[in-house]
N, C-alpha and C positions, 0 to 999 in steps of 0.2 A: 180752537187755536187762538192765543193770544195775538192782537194785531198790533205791532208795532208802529207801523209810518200810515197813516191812510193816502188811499191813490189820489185823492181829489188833491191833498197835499200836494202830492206826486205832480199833478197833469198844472197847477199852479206852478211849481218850481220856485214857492217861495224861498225868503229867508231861512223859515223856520221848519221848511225840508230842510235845506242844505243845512241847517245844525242837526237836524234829528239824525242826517246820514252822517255827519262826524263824530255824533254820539255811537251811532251804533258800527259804524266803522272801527273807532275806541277797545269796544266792548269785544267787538271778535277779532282784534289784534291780539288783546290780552287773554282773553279766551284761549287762541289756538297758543299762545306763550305758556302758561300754566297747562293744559291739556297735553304737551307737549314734553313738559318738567313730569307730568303726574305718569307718565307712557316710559319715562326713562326709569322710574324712582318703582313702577312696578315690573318691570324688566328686572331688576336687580333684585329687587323682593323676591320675585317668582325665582332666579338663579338661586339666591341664597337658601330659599325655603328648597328646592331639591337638595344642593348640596346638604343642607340639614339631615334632609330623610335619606340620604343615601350615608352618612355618616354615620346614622343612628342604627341603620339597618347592619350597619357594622359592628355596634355598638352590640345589635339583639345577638347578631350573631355568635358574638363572644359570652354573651350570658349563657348561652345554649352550649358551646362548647365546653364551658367552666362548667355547666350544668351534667353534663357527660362523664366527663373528669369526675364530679363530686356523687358520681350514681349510688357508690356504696355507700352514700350518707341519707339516708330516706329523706330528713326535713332539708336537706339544703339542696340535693337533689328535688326534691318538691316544688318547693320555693323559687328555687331560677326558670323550672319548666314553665311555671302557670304566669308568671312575673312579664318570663319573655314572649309568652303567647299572646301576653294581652296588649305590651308595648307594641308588637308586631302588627296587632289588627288595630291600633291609635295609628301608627305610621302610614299603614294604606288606607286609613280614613284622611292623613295627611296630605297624603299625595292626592287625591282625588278634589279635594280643597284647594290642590295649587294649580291642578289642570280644569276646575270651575272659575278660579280668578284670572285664567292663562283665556278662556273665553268669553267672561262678561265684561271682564276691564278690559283687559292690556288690548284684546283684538276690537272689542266694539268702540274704544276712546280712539283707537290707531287709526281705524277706518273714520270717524268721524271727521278728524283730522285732514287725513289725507284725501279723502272724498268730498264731503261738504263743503268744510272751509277750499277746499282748492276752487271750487263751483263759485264758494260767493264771492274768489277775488276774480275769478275772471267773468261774472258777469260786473263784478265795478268797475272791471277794465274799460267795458262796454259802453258801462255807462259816462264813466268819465268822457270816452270817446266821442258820443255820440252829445257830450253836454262842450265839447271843444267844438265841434261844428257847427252846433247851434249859436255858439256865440260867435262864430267868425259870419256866420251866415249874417246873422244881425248887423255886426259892425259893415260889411259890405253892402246891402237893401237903404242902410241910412244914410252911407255916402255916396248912393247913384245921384246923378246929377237930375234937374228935374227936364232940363233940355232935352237929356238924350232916354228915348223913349228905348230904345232896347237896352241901353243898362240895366232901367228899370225893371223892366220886363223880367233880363234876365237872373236878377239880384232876386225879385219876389218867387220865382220858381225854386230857387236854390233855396233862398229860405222856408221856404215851405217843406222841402225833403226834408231839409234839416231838422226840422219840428217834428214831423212824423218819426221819423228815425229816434231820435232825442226820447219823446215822450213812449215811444215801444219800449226803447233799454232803460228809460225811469220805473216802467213801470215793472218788466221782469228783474230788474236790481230791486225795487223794494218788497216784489213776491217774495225773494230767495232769502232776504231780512228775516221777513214774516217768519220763512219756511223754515231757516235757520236757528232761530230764537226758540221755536216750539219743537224742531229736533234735539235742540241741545238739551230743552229738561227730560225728553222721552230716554234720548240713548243714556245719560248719566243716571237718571232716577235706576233705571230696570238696572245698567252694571251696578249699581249700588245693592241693590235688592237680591240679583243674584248670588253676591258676595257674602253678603250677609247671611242667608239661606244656607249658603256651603257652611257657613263658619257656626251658624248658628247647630245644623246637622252635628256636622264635625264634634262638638263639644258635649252634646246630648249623645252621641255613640261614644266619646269615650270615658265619660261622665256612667253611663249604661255596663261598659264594659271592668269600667273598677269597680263599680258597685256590686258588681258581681264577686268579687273579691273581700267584701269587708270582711264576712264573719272569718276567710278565714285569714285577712292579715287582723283581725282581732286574738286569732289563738297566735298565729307566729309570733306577736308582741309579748304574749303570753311567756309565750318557750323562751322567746329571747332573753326576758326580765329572770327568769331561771336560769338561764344559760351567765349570766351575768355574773347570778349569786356562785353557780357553780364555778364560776372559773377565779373568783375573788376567793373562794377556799381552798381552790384546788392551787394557787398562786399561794396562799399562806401557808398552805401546808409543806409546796414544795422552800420554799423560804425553808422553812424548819428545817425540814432534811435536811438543807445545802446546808444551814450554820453547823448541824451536831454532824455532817461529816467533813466540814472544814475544821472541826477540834480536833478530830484525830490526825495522826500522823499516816498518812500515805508514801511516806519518803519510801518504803522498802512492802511491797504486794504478798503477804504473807498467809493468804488464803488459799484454802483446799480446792478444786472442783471434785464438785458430787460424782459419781457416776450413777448412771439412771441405765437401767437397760430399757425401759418402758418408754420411754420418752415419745413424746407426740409428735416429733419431727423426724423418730429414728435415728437420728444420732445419743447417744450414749453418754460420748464423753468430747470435750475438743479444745484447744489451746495450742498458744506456739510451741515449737519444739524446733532443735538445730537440728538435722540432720547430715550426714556426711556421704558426702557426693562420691562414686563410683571409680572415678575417674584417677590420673595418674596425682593430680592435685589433691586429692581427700579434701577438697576446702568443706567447708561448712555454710550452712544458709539456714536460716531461718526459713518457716514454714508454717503453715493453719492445719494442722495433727487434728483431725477425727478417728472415733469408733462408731460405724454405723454398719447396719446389719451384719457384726461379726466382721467385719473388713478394716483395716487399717486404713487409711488413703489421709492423702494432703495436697494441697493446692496452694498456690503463689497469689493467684488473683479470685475475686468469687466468681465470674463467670466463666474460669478455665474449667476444664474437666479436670475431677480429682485424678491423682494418680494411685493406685493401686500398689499398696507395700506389702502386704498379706492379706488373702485371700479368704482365710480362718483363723481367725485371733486364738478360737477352743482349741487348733491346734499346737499352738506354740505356746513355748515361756519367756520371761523376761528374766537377764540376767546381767548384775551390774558389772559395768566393767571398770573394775577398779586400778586396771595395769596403763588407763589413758590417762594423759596427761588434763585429760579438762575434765570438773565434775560433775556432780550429779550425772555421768554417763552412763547408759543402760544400752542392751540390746534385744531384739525379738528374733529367740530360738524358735525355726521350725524342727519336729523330729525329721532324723534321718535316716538312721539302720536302728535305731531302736527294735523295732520289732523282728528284723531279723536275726539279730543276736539274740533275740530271746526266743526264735523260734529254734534256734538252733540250741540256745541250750536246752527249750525247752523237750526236743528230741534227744540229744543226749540226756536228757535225767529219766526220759519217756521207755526208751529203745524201740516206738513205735514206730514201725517199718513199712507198713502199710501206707503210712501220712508221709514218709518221706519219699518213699517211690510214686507216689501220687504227682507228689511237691515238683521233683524231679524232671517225671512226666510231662508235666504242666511249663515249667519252666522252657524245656526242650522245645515245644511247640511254640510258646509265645517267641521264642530267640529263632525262630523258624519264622517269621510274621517281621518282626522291628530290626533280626539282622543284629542283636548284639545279645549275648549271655547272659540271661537275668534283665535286662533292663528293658521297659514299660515302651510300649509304643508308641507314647508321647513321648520318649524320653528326649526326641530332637524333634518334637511337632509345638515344645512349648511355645515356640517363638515363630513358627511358621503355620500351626494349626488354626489359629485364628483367620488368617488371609485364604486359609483355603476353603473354610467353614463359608468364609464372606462368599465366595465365588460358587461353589455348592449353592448356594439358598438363592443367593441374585440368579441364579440361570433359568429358576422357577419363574412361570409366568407372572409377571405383574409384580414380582418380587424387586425389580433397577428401579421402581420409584416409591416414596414412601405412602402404607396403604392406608392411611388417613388426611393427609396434606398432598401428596403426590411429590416429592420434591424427589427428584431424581438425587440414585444414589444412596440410598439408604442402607448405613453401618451399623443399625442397631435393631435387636429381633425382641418381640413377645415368646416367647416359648410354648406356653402353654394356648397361644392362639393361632402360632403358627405364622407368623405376619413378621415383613422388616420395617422398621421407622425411621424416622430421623430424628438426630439428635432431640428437637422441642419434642416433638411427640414424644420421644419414648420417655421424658422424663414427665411428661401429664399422665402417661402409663405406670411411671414407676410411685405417681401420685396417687393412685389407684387403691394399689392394696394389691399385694402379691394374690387375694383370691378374689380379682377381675383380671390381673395381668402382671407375668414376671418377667422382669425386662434384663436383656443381656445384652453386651458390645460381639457384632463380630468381629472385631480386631483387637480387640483389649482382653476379652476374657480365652479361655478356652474351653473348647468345647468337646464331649462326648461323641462318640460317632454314634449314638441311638439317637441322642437330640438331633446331629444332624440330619439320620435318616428320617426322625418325623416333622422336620423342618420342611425337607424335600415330597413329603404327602402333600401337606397344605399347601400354604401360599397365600399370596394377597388377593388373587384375583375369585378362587374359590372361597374363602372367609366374607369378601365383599359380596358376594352373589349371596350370600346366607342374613348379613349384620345389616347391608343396604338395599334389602330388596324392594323395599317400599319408600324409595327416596324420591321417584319420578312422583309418587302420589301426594306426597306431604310436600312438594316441591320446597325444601329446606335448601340451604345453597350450602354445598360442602367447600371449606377451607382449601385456599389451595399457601405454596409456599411462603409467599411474603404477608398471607393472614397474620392481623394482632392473634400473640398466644391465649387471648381470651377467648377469639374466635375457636380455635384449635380447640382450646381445654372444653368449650360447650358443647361442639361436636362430638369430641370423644366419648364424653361422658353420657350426651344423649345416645351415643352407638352404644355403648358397649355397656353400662350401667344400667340406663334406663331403658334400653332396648327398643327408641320409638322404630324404627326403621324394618324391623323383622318381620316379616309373615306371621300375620296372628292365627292362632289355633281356634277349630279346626280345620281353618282352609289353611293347611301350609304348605300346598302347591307340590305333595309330593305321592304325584298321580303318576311320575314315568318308572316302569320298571327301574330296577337299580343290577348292576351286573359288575362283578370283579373286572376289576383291569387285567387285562394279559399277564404283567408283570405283576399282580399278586398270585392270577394264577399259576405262573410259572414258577416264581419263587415256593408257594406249595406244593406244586409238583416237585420240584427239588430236594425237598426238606424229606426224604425219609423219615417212617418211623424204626426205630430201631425194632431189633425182633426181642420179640414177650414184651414188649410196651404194653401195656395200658391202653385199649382204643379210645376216642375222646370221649368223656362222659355226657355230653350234652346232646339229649334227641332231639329231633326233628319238632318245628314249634307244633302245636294245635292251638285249639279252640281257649282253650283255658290259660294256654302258655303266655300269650302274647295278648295285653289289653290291649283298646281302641279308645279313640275317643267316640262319643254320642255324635249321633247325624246321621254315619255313614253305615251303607248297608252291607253289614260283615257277612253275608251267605254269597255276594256277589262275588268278594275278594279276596275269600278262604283259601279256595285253588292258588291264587297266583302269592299269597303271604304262604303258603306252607308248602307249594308245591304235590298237592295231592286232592285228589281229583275226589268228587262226592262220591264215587262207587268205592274208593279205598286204596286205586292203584297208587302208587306212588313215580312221581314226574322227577325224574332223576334226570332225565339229559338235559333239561332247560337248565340252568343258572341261572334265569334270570327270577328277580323274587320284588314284588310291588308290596313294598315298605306302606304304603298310605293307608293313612289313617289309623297309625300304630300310638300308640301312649307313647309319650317323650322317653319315658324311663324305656319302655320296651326297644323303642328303635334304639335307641343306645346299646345293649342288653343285642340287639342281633345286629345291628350292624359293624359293632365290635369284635363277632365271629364270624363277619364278612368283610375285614380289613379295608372298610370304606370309611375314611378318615372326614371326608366331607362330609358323611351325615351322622357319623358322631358328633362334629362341630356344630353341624344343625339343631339335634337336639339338645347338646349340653344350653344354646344358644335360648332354644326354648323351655327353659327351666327343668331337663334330666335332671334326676339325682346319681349321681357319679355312683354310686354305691347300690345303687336300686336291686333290689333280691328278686329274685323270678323262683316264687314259693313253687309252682310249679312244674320246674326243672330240678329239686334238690337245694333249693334258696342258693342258686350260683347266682354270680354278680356276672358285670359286662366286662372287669378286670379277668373272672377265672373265663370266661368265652375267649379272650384275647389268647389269652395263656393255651387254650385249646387248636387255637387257631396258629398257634407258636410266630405269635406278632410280636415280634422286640421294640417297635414305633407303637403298634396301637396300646403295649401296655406302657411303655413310657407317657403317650398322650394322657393316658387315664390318671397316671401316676402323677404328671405334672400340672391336672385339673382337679387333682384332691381326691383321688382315690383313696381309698385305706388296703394296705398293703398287707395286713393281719386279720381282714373281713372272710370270715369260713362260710363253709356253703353246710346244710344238715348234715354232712357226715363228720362235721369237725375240720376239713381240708378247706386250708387257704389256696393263694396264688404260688405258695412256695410247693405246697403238698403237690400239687398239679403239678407245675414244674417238674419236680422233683421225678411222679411216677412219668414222666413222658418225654424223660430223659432231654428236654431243653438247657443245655448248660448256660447258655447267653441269658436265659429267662431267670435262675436261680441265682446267677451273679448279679443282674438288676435288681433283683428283688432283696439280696443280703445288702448292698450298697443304699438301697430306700429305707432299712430298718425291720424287715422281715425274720418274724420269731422265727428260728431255726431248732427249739424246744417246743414248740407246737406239736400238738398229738389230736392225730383224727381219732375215729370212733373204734380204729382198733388198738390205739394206744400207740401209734407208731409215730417217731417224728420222721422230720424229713433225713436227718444222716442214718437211722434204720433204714427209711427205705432204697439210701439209696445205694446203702453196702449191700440188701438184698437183691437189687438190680444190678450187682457188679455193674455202678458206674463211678470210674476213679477219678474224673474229673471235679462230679458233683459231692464226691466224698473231701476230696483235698477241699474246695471252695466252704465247705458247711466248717469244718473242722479247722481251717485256717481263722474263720471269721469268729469260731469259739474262742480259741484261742487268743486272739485278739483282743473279746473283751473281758479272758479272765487276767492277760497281763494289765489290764487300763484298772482291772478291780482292787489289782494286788496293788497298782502304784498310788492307790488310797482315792483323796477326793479330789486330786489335783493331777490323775491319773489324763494321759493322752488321750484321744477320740480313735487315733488311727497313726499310721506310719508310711513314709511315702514307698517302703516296698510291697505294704499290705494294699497300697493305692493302685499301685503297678499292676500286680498281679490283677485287680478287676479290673485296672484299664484295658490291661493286657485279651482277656477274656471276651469281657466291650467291643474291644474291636474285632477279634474273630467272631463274633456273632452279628456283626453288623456286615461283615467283608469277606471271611471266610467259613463259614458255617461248616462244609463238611470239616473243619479240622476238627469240629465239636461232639463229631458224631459218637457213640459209641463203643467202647472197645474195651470187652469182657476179657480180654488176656494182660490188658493193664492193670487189670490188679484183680486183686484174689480176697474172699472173704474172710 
């Protein structure tokens, strides 16, 4: 310890005390004045340097964001990620730098201050005090008088207190000097050194943390100096364009659009177009006119939903109207009675009597069904069938919210999955690919009553039990309503594309017996077959019928897949039949002729092939099992999951040939409506209107022979020939819906007509 005053000095009270204590009285006035100044001036530093880091941390934040924003760009996404991670970990190096100068300065200078110096003015209080008493004690002892002997006395006592007293607070005022003088280099040196230390830290981490960066803000410099060149030609070039299409004349837009059927977006063709309003005004509006998938539609704004002007563009022609007053005006003819004026002449030039008392037949019945002469069941459901399709399919479980988002409400179906969406959804479905998912409005379009009966199989809530069964395991978080649509579109596409979510094979969890619902069985109890049908071709599976996958032990669960016991009986009363551990194709393939829709959707789910041949059985597919099964939903399913509709089993018989002998008329009109060769011939040579005049069934005769007809008038009206006619529409609507609602009106009746 440096000694400032010595006591000897002290206990003298010389002169040259009393100057050392005004020097050093001096020095810690000014001391605590600066020390005082330097405690305010780091108060503000320390404020400011947070508000810095809290502004900057504003600052990363926004990098990061912008970094988000720019994801689909790799290098700039790159760049802001590592950019902002490194500023981030500088900044809580920063902060940690201001809460080391918040304790080596600002509190050990504060304390100094207020602690110390307060100590050494109040012991100079002291001593001032006690150097006042001694000088009065003084000034009193020297003018006691020498007569009076107790003045004396009393003066020399007093001054002697006074001396002791005096010389005690001389001497602890100039300890607290001493004490003072060697605290003030200990407390400032160490806040100095501390300070330094943080900042010195501070700069070596983030000196550490860019360098970790050079090589590669050495390639980003790189990219950029190319980015440069590149944008200095892509700038020259666009210059060019702009001059050589400002020489041309724009005044008058006098260019073609292409049409593209193939197009990458599915639109075709698109452009304004006036159209003329409905209404008692006829006004005219402008309009955005697209062709995309065969559909007509146009919209006002792009994110209204298009509206729907034709349905089938192949069905109709355009024709100019040159009797309006404004030009270039066209209109889009659908056909109307076309086809029945030519069926009618075509029976007068025919005289066949047979095809018109069928016609007749058929007519009678269907005006027995819709309640008007001739006319189609939809003929008053165009405009109300939608709203009742919506209410059908929402009453199914899980169906009132949407079954990928859940947004209550959902107006829009998959078809082919069986499921309702919502609007976003169903248009990331309809982004798909018609062979993941085909998307329909229930209130905008109309609908079939076979769709809607295999609408009402499925459902969201059994589809979800198949698409997300391993979603607790992957613990993936599923989108709900007000998800970003990117959220949504990754979801879907990881369900339903990439399939993370599904029971992997061989464990696909389908160990519980499987057993007809009541209402399939009842519904086939219902269903007579007619007499001299055809019983159904398909036996009983075995050993060879039905593959498995590897693992499982097939002698265990022979009996309960075939129903037949190792001694050879056969277990007829049980229905119940344990599907596991069948091949994808196979459970398809049988539970398509057990009208169990849910684990059709299982196995298409797990890579079935739609068409899969069971060598076998006669190489039948899962479509001729439905048709056995006399399922109008399950072959529709198949049919709406890419079935082939003209796929024969070894004797040459398709799904029509089946049909056809097992007299399902609902089954032979879906099947000419999908494209089903009705010139097909099995291995006896026979097609389906042979057999089905040999079966006196006049229904399935009028339907084969109407649909010929058909497309010999599309032949004759050349290559610009019609697809179809809306009374040849009628009639299988007509058909469609007694085979979905009235079946016995279907049934058989050998006195309708005559061979």
């Amino acid at each position: 310890m440096t000694v400032k005053l010595d006591f000897e000095e002290c206990l003298k009270d010389s002169p040259r005390f009393r100057a050392a204590i005004e020097v050093v009285e001096g020095d810690v006035s000014e001391l605590e004045t600066r020390l005082e100044k330097l405690v305010k001036q780091c108060h503000s530093m320390l404020e400011a340097g947070r508000a810095y880091c809290q502004t900057s941390k504003s600052f990363v934040t926004g990098l990061k964001e912008l970094g988000q924003h720019c994801s689909g760009d790799n290098m700039m996404g790159e760049c802001l990620e590592k950019f902002s991670q490194k500023l981030e970990v500088i900044l809580e190096a920063q902060g940690e730098v201001i809460e080391t100068t918040q304790k080596s300065v600002k509190l050990k200078l504060q304390s100094f201050v207020k602690e110390d110096v307060r100590r050494f003015k109040d012991v100079r209080k002291e001593f001032e005090r006690g150097s006042e008493s001694l000088e009065a004690a003084l000034g009193r002892n020297a003018q006691a008088p020498r007569g009076k002997q107790h003045e004396v006395e009393e003066a020399s006592h007093a001054l002697l207190n006074a001396r002791k007293t005096f010389r005690s607070g001389a001497l602890d005022y100039v300890l607290q000097i001493n004490v003072i003088e060697a605290k003030k280099k200990t407390d400032i040196l160490m806040a100095m050194v501390s300070m330094m230390e943080a900042q010195s830290q501070f700069f070596q981490q983030g000196h550490q943390s860019l360098s970790e960066l050079a090589d590669y803000r050495r390639t980003l410099s790189e990219e950029h100096t190319q980015l440069v060149l590149n944008s200095a030609r892509e700038k020259r070039d666009m210059e060019q364009r702009h001059a050589a299409i400002k020489k041309k004349d724009v005044s008058y837009d006098n260019s073609l659009m292409d049409f593209c059927a193939d197009a990458p977006n599915g639109i075709a063709m698109e452009g304004y177009l006036y159209k003329r309003a409905s209404n008692a005004f006829k006004t005219w509006s402008r309009r955005w006119f697209s062709i995309q998938k065969n559909q007509l539609v146009y919209q006002k704004k792009f994110k209204e939903q298009p509206t729907v002007v034709m349905e089938d563009l192949r069905l109709c022609t355009v024709k100019v109207c040159a009797d309006n007053e404004r030009r270039f005006c066209f209109e889009v003819v659908s056909p109307s009675n076309k086809l029945q004026t030519g069926l009618n002449m075509y029976w007068l030039k025919q005289g066949d009597t047979s095809v018109t008392a069928g016609f007749e037949s058929l007519t009678e019945r269907c005006s027995s069904v819709s309640g008007s002469p001739g006319g189609g069941v939809f003929g008053d459901q165009e405009k109300t069938g939608g709203r009742e399709a919506l209410e059908q399919v929402q009453a199914i479980p899980g169906n009132r919210q949407c079954c990928d988002c859940g947004e209550p409400g959902p107006d829009w179906a998959s078809i082919n999955l069986g499921i309702t969406l919502c609007i976003v959804c169903s248009g990331i479905h309809r982004s798909l690919g018609v062979h993941f998912s085909k998307v329909r409005s229930l209130t905008l379009d109309s609908w079939e009553p076979e769709l809607v009966r295999l609408m009402c199989e499925l459902g969201n809530t059994a589809i979800n039990r198949i698409y997300e069964a391993r979603i607790d395991e992957i613990t993936i978080k599923k989108p709900h309503p007000s998800s970003p649509r990117g959220d949504k579109e990754s979801w879907i596409r990881s369900k339903f594309v990439e399939k993370k979510f599904i029971q992997k094979l061989p464990e696909t969890g389908r160990n519980i017996p499987l057993r007809r619902s009541s209402a399939l069985r009842n519904r086939a109890n219902t269903q007579e077959r007619p007499a001299g049908s055809r019983p159904p071709l398909k036996p009983k599976p075995n050993r060879a019928t039905l593959p498995r996958l590897p693992g499982l032990n097939q002698s265990d669960i022979f009996q309960k897949n075939t129903g037949i016991h190792k001694d050879g009986e056969d277990d007829d009363d049980d229905e119940e039949e344990d599907l596991s551990g069948l091949h994808p194709g196979a459970l398809l393939y049988r539970s398509a002729a057990l009208q169990h829709f849910p684990v059709m959707a299982d196995a298409l789910a797990h890579g079935a092939d739609v068409n899969w041949v069971n060598t076998a059985e006669e190489s039948s597919t899962p479509l001729i099992q439905a048709v056995t099964a006399n399922s109008l939903a399950a072959c529709e399913f198949l049919l709406q999951n890419g079935a082939n509709v003209n796929t024969a089993d070894s004797n040459g018989r398709g799904p029509l040939h089946h049909a056809t002998i097992l007299g399902h008329t609902g089954l032979v009109c879906l099947f000419l409506k999908r494209g089903a060769d009705y010139n097909a011939r099995d291995h006896t040579q026979k097609d389906p209107i042979t057999i089905a005049v040999e079966a006196a069934n006049a229904d399935i005769v009028t339907l084969l022979r109407i649909a010929k007809m058909n497309k010999e008038m599309r032949e004759m009206d050349g290559a610009f020939g019609q697809p179809g006619d809306e009374t040849y529409q009628d009639i299988f609507r007509d058909f469609s819906h007694m085979a979905s609602n009235n079946p016995e009106k279907l049934k058989r009746r050998s006195t309708d007509f005559k061979t």
